[in-house]
N, C-alpha and C positions, 0 to 999 in steps of 0.2 A: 672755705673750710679746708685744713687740710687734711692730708688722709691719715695722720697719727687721729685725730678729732671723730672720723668719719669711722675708722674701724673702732674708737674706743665707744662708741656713739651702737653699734653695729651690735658690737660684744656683751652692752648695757641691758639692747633688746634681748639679745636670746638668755641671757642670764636670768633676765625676768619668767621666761618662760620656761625654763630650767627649776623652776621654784615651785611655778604651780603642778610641770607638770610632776615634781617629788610629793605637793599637797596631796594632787587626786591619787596618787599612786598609796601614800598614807590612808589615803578615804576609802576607797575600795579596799585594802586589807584591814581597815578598822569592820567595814561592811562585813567582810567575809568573817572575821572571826567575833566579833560580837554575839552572834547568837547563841555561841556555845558557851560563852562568858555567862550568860542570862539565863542560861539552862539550866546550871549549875544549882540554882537557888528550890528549885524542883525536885530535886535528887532522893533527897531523903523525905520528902513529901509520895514521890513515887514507891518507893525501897519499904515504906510502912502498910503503901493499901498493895503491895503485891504480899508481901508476910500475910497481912490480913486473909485476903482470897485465898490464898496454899492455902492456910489453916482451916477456911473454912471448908475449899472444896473436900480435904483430905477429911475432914470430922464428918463431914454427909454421905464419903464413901462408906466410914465406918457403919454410920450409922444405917446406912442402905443393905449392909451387908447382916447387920444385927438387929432390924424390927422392917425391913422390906419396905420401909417409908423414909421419905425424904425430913429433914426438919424445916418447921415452917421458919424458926429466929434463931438471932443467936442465942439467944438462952438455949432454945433446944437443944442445940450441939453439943451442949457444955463444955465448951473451948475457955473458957473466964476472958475473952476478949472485949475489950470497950467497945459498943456501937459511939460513942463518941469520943476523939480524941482534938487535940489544937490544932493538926493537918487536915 
């Protein structure tokens, strides 16, 4: 062999390893920021039962403060909020 053969032969190998190490370096920043990608879909699932809880905590202080008893439902409160919604 000669050595134009031997360095191009040399060059091949680390280039290969130049690849993967760009994959794993891909992998681990897909690792890292995926989860927040996936979060995303939660958001407005979250954003409706906290509205929900305000509303109600806030309607039980009222209501604490104008008959000295807590309400048992949401009916009681009479807030008109859905105990059932698609979230």
């Amino acid at each position: 062999m000669t050595k134009d053969q031997e360095s191009s032969i040399s060059k091949a190998a680390y280039g290969g390893c130049g690849c993967l190490l760009l994959l794993m370096g891909i992998g681990v920043i897909s690792a890292i920021a995926l989860p927040s990608f996936l979060n995303t879909t939660h958001r407005p699932r979250i954003s409706e039962a906290k509205q929900y809880v305000s509303s109600m905590n806030k309607a039980q202080q009222a209501l604490f403060i104008e008959k000295s008893a807590f309400g048992t439902s949401v009916d009681a409160l009479g807030i008109g909020i859905k105990t059932e919604t698609t979230n």
